[in-house]
BAVEXSE-539941 format. One record per residue (C-alpha): x, y, z; residue in one letter. Coordinates in Angstrom, 3 decimals, padded with zeros to 6 digits. Example, Ala and Ser with C-alpha at 12.3 -4.5 7.8 and 13.67 -1.06 7.14 Angstrom:
BAVEXSE-539941
LUMFI; X; Y; Z; vexdo
LUMFI; 012.300; -004.500; 007.800; A .
LUMFI; 013.670; -001.060; 007.140; S .
//
This chain:
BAVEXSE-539941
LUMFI; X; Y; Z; vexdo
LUMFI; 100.763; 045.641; 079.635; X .
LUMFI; 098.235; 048.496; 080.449; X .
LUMFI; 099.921; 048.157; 083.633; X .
LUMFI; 103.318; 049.941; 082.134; X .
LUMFI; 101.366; 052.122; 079.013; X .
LUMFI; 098.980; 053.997; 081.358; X .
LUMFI; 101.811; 055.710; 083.357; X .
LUMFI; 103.504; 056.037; 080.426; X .
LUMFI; 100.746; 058.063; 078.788; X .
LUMFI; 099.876; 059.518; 081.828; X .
LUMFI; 103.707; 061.223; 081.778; X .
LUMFI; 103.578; 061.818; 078.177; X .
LUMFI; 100.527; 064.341; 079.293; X .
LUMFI; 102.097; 065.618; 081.774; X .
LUMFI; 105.211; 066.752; 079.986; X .
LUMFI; 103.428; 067.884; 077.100; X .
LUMFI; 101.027; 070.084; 079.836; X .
LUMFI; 104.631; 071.753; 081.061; X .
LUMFI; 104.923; 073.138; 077.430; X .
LUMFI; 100.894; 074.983; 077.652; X .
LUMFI; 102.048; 078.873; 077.873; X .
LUMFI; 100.655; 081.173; 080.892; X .
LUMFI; 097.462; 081.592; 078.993; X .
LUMFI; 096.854; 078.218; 078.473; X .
LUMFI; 096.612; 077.604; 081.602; X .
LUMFI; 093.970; 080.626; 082.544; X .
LUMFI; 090.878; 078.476; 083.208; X .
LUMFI; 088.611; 077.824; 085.742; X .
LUMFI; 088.905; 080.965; 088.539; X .
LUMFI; 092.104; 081.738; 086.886; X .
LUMFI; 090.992; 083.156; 083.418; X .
LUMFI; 090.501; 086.483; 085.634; X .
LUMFI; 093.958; 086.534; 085.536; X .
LUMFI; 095.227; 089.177; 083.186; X .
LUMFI; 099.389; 089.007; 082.812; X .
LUMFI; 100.626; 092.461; 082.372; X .
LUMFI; 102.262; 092.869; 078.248; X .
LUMFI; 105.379; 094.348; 080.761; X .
LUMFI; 106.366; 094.014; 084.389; X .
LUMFI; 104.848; 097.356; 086.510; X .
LUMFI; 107.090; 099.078; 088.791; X .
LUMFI; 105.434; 098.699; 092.113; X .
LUMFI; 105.287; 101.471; 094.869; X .
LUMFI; 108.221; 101.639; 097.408; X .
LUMFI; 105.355; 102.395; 100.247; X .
LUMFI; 105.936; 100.947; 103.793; X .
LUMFI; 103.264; 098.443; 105.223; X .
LUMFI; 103.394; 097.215; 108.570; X .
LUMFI; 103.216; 094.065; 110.588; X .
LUMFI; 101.010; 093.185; 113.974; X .
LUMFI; 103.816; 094.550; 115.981; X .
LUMFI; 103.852; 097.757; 113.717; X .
LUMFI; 107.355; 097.285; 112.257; X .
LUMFI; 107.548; 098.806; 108.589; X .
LUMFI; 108.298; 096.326; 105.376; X .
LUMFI; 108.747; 097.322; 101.445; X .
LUMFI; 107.548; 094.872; 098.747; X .
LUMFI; 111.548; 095.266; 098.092; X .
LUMFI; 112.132; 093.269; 101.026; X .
LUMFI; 110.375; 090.429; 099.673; X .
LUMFI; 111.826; 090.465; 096.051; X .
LUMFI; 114.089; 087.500; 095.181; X .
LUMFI; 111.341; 085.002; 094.371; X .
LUMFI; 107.633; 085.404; 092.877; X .
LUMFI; 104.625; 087.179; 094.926; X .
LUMFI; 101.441; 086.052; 095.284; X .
LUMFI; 100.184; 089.395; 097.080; X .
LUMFI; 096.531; 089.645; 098.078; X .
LUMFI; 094.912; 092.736; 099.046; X .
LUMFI; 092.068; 092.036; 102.008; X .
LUMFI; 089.865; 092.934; 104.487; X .
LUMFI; 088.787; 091.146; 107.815; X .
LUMFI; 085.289; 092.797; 106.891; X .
LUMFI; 084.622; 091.456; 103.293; X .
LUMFI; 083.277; 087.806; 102.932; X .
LUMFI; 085.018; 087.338; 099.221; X .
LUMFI; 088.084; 087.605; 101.084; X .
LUMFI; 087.356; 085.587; 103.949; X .
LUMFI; 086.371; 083.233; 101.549; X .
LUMFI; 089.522; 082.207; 099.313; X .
LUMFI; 092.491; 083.320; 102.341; X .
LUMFI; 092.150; 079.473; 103.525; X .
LUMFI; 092.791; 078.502; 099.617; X .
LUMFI; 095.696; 081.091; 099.484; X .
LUMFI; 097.022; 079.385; 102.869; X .
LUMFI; 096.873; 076.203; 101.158; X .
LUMFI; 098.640; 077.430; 097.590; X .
LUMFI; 101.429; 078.623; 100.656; X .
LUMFI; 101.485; 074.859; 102.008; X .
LUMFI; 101.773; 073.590; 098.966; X .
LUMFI; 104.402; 075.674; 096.939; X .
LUMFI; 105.976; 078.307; 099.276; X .
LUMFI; 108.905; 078.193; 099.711; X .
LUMFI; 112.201; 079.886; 098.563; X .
LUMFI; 111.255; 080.585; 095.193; X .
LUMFI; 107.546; 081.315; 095.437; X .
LUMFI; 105.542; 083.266; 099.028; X .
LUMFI; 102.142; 084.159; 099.091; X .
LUMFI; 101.311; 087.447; 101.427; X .
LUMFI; 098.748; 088.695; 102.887; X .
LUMFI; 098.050; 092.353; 103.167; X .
LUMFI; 094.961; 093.323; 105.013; X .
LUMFI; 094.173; 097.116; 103.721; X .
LUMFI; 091.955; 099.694; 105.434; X .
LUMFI; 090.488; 099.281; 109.271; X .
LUMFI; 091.044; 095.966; 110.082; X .
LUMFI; 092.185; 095.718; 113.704; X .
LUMFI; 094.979; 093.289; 115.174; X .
LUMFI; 092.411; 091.331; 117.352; X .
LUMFI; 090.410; 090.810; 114.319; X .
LUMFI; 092.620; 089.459; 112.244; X .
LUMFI; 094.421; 087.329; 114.481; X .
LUMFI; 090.844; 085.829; 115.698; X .
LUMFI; 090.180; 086.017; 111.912; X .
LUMFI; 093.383; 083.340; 111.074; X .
LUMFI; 092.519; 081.674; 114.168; X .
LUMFI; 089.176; 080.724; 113.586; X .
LUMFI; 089.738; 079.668; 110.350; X .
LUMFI; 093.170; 077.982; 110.814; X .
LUMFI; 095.570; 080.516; 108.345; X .
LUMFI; 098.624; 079.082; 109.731; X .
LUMFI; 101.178; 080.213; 106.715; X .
LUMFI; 101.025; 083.753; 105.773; X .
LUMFI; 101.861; 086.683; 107.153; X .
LUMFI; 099.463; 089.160; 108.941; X .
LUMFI; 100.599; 092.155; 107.026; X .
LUMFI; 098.351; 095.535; 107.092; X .
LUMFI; 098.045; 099.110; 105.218; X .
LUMFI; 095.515; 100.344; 107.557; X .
LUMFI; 095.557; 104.114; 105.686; X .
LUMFI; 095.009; 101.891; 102.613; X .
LUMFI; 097.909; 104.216; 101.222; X .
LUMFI; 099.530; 101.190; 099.110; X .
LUMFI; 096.484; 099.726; 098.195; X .
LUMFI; 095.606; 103.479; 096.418; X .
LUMFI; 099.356; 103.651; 094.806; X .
LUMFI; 098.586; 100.324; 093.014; X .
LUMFI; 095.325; 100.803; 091.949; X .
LUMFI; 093.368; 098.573; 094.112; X .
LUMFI; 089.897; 099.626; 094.345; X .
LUMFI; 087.913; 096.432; 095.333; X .
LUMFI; 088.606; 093.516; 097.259; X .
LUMFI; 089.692; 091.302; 097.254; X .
LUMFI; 092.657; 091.838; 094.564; X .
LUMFI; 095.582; 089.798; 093.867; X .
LUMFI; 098.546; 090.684; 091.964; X .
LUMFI; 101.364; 088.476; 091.683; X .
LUMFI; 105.098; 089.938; 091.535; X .
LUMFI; 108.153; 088.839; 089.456; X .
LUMFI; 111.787; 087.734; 091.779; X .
LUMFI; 112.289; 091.600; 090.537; X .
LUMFI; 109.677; 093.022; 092.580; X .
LUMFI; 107.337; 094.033; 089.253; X .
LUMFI; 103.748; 093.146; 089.041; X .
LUMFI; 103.244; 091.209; 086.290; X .
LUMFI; 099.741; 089.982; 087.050; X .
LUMFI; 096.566; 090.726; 088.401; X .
LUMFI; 093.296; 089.147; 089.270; X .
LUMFI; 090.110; 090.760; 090.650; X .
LUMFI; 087.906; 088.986; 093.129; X .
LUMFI; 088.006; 086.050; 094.713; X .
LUMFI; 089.553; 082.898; 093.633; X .
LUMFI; 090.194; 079.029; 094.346; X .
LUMFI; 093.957; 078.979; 094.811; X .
LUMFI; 094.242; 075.653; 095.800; X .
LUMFI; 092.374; 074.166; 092.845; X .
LUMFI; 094.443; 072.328; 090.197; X .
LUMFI; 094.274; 074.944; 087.668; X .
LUMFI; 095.556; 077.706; 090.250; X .
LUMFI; 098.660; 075.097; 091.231; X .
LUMFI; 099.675; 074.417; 087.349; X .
LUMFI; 099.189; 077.973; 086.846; X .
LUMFI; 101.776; 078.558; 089.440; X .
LUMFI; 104.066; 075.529; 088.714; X .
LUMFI; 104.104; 077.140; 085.225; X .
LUMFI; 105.402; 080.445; 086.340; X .
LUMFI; 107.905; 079.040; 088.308; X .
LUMFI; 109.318; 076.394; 086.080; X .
LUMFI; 109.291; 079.599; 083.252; X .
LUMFI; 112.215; 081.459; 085.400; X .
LUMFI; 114.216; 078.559; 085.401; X .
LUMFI; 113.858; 077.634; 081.803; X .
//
């Protein structure tokens, strides 16, 4: 009999946890994230790949943004990218991306020995080496991490460093996602 009530409970929980807004769900490294009241327009500023061909956040919009601003050079950031390649593993896909935008001098051969080394096998090696998008959206600090609607408008942002992989950062996520389609 506990057999049959323990999943049953267990998906009770669950179901009830799907109805927890966004804020509910801001705990553990995540309560640094601070949902905008509206979506901000975000800058149409070109950023460029390894092989120096331009992209627009426009080109990405169609599905939700996990965009994080770093640096080959600062240790926060070196710190959570193999979470954030993980959150990618886990729920990219064609609804959801994270992307990685390395901002200021950070050199190809570093960051490719950089994703290397540590195995960042599922986001993008994006750059802004005259830091000239990270200025137009107000990022003064790394690392930052600002997550965009399908529309292309930042709707979130969190400051520092965080555990993307961890539970809370995946329901946090799963929450966003399953909001669009509700």
């Amino acid at each position: 009999m506990r057999a049959v009530i323990l999943p049953v409970l267990y998906m009770a929980l669950a179901l009830g946890a799907n109805a927890q807004t966004l804020d509910d769900l801001r705990v553990g490294d995540m309560r640094g994230l601070v949902f905008h009241d509206a979506p901000v327009p975000v800058p149409d500023t070109p950023f460029i790949d390894m092989e120096d061909v331009e992209h627009r956040l426009a080109d990405l919009q169609g599905r939700y943004i996990l965009l994080n601003f770093w640096a080959t050079w600062c240790a926060p950031c070196r710190h959570e990218m193999p979470y954030l390649n993980t959150l990618q593993h886990e729920l990219g896909g064609e609804r959801f991306q994270v992307v990685t935008l390395a901002t200021g001098r950070n050199p190809p051969p570093a960051i490719r020995r950089f994703f290397e080394e540590e195995g960042i096998d599922a986001l993008p090696m994006y750059r802004d080496p005259g830091q000239v998008i990270a200025r137009e959206m107000g990022v003064f600090g790394l690392p930052i991490t600002v997550i965009l609607n399908p529309d292309g408008q930042e709707i979130a942002r969190l400051r520092g460093d965080a555990d993307w992989a961890s539970p809370e950062a995946m329901a946090l996520i799963r929450a966003l996602l399953a909001e669009e389609e509700g």
